[in-house]
C-alpha positions in Angstrom: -214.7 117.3 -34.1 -217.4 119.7 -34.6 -219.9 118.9 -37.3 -222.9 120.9 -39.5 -225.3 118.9 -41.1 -227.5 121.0 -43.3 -230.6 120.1 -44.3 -230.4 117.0 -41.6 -233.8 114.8 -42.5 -232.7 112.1 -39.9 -231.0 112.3 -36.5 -228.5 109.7 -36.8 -225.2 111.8 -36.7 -226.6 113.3 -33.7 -227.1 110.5 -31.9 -223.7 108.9 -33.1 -222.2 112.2 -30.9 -224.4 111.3 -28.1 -222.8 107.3 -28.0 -221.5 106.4 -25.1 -220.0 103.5 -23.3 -220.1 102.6 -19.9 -216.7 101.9 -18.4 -215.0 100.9 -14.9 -213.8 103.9 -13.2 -210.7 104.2 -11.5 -210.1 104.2 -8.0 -207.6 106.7 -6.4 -205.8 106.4 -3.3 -208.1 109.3 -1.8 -211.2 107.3 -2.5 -213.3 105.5 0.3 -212.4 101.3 -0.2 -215.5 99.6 -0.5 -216.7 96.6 -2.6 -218.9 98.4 -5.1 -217.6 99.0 -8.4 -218.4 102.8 -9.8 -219.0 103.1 -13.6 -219.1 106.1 -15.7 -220.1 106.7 -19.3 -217.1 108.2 -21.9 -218.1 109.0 -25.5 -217.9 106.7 -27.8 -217.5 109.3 -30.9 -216.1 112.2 -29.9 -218.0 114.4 -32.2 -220.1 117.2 -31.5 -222.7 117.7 -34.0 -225.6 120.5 -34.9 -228.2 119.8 -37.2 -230.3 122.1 -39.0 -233.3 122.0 -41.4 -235.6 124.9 -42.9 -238.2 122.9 -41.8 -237.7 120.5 -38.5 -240.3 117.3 -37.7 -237.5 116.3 -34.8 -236.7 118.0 -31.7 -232.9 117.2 -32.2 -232.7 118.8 -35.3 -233.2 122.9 -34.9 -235.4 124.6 -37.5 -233.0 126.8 -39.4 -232.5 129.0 -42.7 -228.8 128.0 -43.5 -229.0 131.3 -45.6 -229.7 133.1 -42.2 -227.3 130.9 -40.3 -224.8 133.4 -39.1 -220.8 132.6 -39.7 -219.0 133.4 -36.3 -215.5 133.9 -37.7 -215.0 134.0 -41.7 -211.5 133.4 -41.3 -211.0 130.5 -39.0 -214.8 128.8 -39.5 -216.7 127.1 -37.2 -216.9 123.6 -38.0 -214.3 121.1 -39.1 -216.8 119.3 -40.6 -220.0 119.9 -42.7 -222.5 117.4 -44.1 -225.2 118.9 -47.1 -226.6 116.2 -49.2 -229.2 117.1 -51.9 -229.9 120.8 -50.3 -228.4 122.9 -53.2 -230.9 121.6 -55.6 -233.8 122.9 -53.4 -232.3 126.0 -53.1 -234.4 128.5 -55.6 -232.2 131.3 -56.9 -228.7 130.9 -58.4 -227.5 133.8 -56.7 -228.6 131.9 -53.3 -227.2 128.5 -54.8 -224.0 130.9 -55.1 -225.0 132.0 -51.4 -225.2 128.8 -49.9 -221.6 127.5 -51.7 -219.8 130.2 -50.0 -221.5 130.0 -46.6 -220.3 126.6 -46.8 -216.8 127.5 -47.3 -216.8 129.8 -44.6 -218.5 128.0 -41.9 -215.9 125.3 -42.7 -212.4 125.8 -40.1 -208.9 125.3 -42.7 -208.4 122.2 -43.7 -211.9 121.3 -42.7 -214.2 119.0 -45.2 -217.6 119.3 -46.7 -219.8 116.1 -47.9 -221.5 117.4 -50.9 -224.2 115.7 -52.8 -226.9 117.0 -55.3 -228.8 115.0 -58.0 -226.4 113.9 -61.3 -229.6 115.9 -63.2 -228.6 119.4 -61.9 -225.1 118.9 -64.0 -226.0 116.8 -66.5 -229.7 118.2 -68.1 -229.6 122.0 -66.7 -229.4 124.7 -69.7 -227.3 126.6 -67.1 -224.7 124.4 -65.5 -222.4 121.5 -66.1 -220.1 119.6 -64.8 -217.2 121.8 -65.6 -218.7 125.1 -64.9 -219.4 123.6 -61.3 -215.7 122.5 -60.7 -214.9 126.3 -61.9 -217.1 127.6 -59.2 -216.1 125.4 -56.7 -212.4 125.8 -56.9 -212.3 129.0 -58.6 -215.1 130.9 -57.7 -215.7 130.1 -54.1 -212.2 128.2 -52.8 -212.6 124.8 -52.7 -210.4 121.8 -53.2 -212.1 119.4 -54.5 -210.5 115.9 -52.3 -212.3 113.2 -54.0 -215.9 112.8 -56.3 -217.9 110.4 -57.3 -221.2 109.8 -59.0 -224.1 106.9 -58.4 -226.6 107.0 -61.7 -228.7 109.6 -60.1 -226.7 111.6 -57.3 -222.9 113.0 -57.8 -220.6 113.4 -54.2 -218.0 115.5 -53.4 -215.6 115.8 -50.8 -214.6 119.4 -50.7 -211.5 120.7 -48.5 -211.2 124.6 -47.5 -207.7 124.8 -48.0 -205.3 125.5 -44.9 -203.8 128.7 -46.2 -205.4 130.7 -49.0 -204.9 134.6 -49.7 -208.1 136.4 -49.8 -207.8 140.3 -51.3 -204.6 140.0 -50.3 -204.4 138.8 -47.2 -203.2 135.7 -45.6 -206.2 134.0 -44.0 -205.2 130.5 -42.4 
């Protein structure tokens, strides 16, 4: 599983895809007999995560512009997973807001996931958006199915699929 986590202020996925545990390896026939036992590590998690920030304090987490951070393949993604909690809302333009939505979508492989989060204030006190508007973008305007939300007093979460098959200007892109 291949993971993005955008605007990563702690390195704790990473180091969940580096988790490994140290197991008894198998002899073969072709293998010398002797009384010592070999071990080898396997991963625990078998995850492979990259986690970027604008501005980096950890080695393990590269400084990056998400805005800048190029998509490989629009129509088949690059990640099956994405993580971007509270990052919209620091985001300074709506039309890079509207940017960052659809950069999302397209880094994202079919049928891959996105953990959203942004403050319950950005929907519930802006003169510009609400609640509904947002679904409309996020389904409508940039592809989205929304799998499941929820809100805490001061943050609203989404899980957000990129649909498996969805015509783009006509064209099949799966």
């Amino acid at each position: 599983v291949d993971i993005l986590e955008v605007g990563a202020i702690n390195t704790e996925l990473v180091e969940a895809s580096r988790k490994t545990k140290r197991v008894l390896k198998k002899k073969d026939a072709s293998s010398e007999s002797g009384d010592s036992q070999q071990y080898h590590d396997i991963p625990v998690h078998h995850i492979n995560v990259k986690a970027i920030d604008l501005r980096s304090s950890h080695p393990d987490i590269e400084e990056q512009d998400f805005l800048k951070f190029k998509v490989q393949n629009a129509k088949r993604g690059s990640f099956d997973v994405i993580v971007c909690s509270m990052v919209l809302n620091c985001v300074t333009t709506p039309a890079d807001r509207g940017t960052m939505l659809s950069l999302l979508y397209k880094q994202l492989r079919p049928g891959g996931f996105c953990f959203f989060t942004i403050p319950r204030l950005c929907l519930n006190q802006s003169k510009f958006m609400n609640r509904k508007l947002f679904h409309e973008l996020l389904i409508d305007g940039i592809g989205f199915k929304i799998d499941s939300e929820k809100e805490s007093p001061k943050v609203a979460f989404w899980i957000l699929q990129r649909p498996m098959d969805v015509e783009v200007d006509g064209t099949k892109m799966t």
